[in-house]
N, C-alpha and C positions, 0 to 999 in steps of 0.2 A: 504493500500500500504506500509507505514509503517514496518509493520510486516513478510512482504513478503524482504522486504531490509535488516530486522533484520537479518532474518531467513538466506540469504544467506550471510552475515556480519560473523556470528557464524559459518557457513560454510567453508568459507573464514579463519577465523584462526583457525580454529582446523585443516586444512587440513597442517600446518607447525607450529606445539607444538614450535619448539626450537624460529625460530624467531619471536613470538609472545609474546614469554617470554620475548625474550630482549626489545621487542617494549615496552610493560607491565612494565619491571624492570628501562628503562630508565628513562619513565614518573614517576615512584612511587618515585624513588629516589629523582629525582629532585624537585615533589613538597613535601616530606619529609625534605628534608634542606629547602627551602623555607620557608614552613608552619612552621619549628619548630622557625627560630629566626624571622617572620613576629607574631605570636603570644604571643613573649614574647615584642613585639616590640609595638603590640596594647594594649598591658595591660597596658604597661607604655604609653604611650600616652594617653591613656581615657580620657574622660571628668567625672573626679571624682563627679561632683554632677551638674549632665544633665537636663537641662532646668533651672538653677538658674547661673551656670557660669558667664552671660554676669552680672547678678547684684552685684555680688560679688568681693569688690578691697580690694589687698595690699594697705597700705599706705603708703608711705617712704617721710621723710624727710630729707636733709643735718644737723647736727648739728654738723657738725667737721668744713668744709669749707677745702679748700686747702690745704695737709698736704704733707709737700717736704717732700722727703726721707720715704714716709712710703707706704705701696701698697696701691691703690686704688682698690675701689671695681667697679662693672661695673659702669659706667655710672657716678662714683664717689659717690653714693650712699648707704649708707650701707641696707644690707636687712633686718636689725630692727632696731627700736628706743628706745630711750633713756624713764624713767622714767617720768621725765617731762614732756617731749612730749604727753604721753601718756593720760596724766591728765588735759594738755589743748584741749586734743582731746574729750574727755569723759565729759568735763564741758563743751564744746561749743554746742554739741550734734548737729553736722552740720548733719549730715547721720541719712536715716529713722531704721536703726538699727546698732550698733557699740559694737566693742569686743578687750578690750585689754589684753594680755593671754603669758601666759610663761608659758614654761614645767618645771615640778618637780616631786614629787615622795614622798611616804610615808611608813612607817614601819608600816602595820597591826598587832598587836595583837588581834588574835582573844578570842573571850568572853566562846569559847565551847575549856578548857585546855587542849582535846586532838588536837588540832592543834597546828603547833608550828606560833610563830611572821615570817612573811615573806614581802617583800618590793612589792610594786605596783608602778608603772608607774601613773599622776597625771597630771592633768593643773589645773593652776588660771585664772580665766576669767569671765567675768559675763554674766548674765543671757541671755542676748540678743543670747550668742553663740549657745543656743539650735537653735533655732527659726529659725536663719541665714542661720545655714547651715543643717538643714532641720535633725535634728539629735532627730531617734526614739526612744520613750520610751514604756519598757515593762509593767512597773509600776508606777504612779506620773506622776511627769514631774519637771519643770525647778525650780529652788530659784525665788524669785520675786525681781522685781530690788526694795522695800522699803528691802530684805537681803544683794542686794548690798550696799544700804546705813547704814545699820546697821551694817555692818560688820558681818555677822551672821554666827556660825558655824553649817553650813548645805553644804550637799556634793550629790552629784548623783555618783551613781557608776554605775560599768560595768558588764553587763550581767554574765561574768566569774564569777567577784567578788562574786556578787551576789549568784551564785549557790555555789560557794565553802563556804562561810560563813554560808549562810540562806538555801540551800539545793533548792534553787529555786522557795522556797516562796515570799510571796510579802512582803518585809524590808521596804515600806514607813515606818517612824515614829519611826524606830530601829535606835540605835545608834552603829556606829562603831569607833575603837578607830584608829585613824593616829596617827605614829611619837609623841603618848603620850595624845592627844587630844580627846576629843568626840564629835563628829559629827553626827546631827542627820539628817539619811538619806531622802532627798522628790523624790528622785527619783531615776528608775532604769533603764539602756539605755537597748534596743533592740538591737539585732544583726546591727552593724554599724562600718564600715571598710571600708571609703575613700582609692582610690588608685588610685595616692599614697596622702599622707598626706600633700593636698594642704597648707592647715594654718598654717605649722610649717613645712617648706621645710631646717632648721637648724640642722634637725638634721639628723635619717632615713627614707628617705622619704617613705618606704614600711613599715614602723613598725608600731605592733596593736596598735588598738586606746588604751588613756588611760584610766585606769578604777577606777580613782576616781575624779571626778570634786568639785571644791570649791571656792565660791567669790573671785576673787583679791584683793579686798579689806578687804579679812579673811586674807590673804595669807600674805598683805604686811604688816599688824597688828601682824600677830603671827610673822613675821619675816622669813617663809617656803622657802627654799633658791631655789638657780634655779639649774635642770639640763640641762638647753641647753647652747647655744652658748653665749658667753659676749667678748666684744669686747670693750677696752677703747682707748679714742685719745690722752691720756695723761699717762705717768708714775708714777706722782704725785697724787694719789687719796685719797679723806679724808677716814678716817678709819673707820671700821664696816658697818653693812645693812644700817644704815642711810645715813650716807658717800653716799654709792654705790647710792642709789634713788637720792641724788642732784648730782651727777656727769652726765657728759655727755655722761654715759658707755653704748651702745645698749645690747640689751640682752632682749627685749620683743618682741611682734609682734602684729599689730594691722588690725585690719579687720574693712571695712565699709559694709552695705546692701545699694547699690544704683538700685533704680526700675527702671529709668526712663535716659532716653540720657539727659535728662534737669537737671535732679537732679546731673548725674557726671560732669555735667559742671559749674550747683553751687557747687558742693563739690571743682574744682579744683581749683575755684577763692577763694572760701572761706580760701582753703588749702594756697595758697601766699599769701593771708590777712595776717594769720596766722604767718608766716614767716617772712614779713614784719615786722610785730609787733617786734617780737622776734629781729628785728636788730634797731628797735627806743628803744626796753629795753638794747637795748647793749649786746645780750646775742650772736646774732649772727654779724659778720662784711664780710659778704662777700655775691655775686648774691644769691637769690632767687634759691632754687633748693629744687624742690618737684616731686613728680610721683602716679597717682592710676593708679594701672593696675589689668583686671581682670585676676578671674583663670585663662583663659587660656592663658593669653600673662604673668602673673606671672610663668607660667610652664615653658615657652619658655626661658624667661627671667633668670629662675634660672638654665636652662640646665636640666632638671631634664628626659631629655629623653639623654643618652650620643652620644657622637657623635661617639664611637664604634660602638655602636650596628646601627646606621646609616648604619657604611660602612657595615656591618654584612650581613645586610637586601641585599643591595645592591650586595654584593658578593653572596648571598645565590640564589638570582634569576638570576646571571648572570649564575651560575653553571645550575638554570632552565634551561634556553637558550641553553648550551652546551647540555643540556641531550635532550630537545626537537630535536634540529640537529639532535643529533645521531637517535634518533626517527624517524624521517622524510629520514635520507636517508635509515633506515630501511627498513620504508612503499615505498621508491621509491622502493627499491630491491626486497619487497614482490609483489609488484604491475606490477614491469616488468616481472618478471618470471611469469607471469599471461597472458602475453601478450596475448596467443594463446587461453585462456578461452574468455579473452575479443572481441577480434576479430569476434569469432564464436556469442557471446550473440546480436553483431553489426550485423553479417548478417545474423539474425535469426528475425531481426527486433528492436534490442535495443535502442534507440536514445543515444547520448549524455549525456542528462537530465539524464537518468535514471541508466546510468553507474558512473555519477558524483557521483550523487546522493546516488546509494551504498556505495561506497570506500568514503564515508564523513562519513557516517553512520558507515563503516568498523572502519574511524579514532574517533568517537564519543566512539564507544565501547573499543577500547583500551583508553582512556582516562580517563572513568570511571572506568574500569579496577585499570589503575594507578593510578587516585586519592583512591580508595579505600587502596591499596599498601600501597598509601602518608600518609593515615591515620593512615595506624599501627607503620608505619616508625616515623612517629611525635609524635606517644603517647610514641614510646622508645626513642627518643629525649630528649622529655620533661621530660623523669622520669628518666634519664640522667641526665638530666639540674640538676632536686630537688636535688640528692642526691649530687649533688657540689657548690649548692650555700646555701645561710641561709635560715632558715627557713620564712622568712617577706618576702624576695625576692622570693622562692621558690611557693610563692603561685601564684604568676605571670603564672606562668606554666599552668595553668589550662586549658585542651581543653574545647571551647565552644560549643554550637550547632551552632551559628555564623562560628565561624572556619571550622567547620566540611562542613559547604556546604560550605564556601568560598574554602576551599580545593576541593572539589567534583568540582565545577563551573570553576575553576582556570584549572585544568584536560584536564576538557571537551572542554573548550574554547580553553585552550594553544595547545592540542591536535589537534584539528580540523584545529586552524591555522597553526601549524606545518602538516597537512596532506591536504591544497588545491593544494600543487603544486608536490605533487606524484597523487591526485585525477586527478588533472588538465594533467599531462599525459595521463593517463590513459582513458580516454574521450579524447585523440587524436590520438587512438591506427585505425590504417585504414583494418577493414576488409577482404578489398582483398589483403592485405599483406603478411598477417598474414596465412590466406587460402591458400596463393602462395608457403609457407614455410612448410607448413604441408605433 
């Protein structure tokens, strides 16, 4: 039966090319603005590393306290910590895994003289950080925490690195030279590109992973300075790298592995233990202020989806709405000029049912129609998009297989509902009216 509805559906708009095109062009358009800022809108929203999110906290604790006259961060919180801090996080070992980690960077010279020295992108952190956040390797694997205690100059690099030095052989056990240094490689990452770059929201939050990793405790030893975000409470700060580690300067970033609702809620009392402490040594003199929050309330938390692209979204489907209307009084206008088809298929024996029935089926196929439309319309969007924004953001852009039916479904649905109430005429059209007029 089906097919018999199709058949006269197809019937149906070939027999008026012009207004089926606009019925067609309404719908494409609309969900081609839609689809295009709803798709760059779920990239940045994702859940960067799905099914481990809920176990995975920022740490943050107050070590300023009350600071008149200077801005507050939300919550009065800053969103890293202090040296210090770090190190009575890392000795208490409250959490079933813990990473404390700054971004930096290093000057490769490579070993084969037809390359020239070029700069990499780098984190210090230890070893727990593979493991945590679920982060593959193509070759080796992670430093052992007796290289965290050793201070050991050993490095994991980056798939890139990797093929541009070694040609994309397996480098375990090669050394490479950083910023003057030798570093003997145990490991090499596999294709791995969080988005966006939940553990380090300081700096770009879309930008490629880094491609050389190295103990914290190599890093704070060699003196490897930082490239991200530092932030002091004070004007006064004691002089050189040393200086900077006992001041109260933020500028790291710390991550727990909690498995269990019981384990974040010994982490959170453990964490004001902590604090406490910190104000019987005199270090701190003001309330207890601490927070673990996971990925995903850390995303929210740092805004990392903007509230542009909010309104964006919401504008782009309100335009939907406007193009569906116009749609819909379209199919009214296709559907009443039809009156006297209809009429006749009524006293020919057609129920109700089965004229509804058509003319949904009629709105199903323009729908599809236009979603198909939406989909070319949103791939010139999107490649639109790339060529004006940067290349880390631009990768946002990417249609998915996800999108492409969300779009097709979005179509067919928004279509159908924008065509029950020309359907719904149309199944009230009275037989001997219509005959009366002929």
């Amino acid at each position: 039966m089906f097919s018999y509805y199709f058949t006269l559906a197809i019937r149906s708009l070939t027999r008026n090319i012009v207004l089926t095109v606009l019925m067609i062009s309404a719908v494409g358009v609309g969900i081609g603005a839609s689809m295009t800022t709803l798709t760059v809108f779920r990239a940045m929203a994702k859940d960067p590393i799905p099914g481990k999110s809920h176990q995975l906290f920022a740490v943050q604790i107050d070590n300023w306290g009350p600071q008149p006259g200077r801005a507050n961060y939300k919550d009065n919180l800053q969103p890293q910590i202090s040296y210090p801090d770090t190190q009575g996080f890392m000795n208490a070992r409250a959490a079933y895994r813990q990473a404390a980690m700054y971004s930096t960077g290093f000057a490769v010279t490579p070993a084969n003289a037809d390359l020239h020295p070029f700069i990499v992108t780098g984190r210090a952190t230890y070893s727990d950080f593979f493991p945590m956040f679920n982060v593959p390797f193509r070759f080796g694997g992670p430093w052992s925490p007796a290289d965290d205690r050793d201070k050991s100059e050993v490095v994991v690099i980056g798939a890139s690195l990797n093929d541009k030095l070694f040609g994309g052989a397996n480098s375990v056990g090669k050394t490479v030279n950083l910023s003057d240094h030798n570093y003997r490689i145990v490991g090499v990452l596999d294709k791995w590109q969080p988005e966006p770059r939940f553990y380090d929201l300081n700096t770009n939050h879309f930008a490629e992973s880094e491609m050389a990793f190295i103990p914290f405790t190599r890093a704070i030893e060699s003196h490897v300075g930082n490239w991200g975000n530092n932030s002091c409470n004070s004007d006064t700060q004691e002089d050189g790298f040393e200086g900077h580690l006992r001041s109260e300067c933020v500028w790291l970033q710390f991550w727990a592995e909690l498995p269990t609702a019981a384990d974040v809620q010994k982490y959170r009392v453990w964490l004001d233990n902590y604090a406490s402490e910190q104000k019987r040594l005199g270090r701190f003199h003001w309330p207890n202020h601490t927070s673990v929050r996971d990925v995903r309330e850390w995303l929210a938390y740092q805004h990392v989806v903007d509230d542009n692209v909010k309104i964006l979204v919401l504008v782009s489907f309100s335009f939907l709405l406007v193009c569906l209307l116009n749609a819909m009084g379209l199919m009214l206008a296709k559907i009443m000029g039809r009156a006297a088809d209809i009429g006749v298929r009524r006293a020919l024996g057609a129920d109700r049912g089965a004229i509804f029935t058509q003319c949904l089926i009629e709105a199903g196929v323009v729908g599809v129609a236009g979603g198909l439309l939406g989909l070319g319309l949103t791939s010139l969007g999107l490649l639109g998009l790339r060529s004006l924004l940067s290349e880390s953001v631009g990768r946002l852009t990417d249609f998915s297989v996800g999108d492409v039916i969300i779009a097709v479904l979005l179509a067919v649905m928004a279509t159908t509902v924008a065509g029950l109430y020309p359907t719904w005429r149309a199944a009230q059209v009275q037989p001997a009216w219509q005959l009366k007029a002929q």
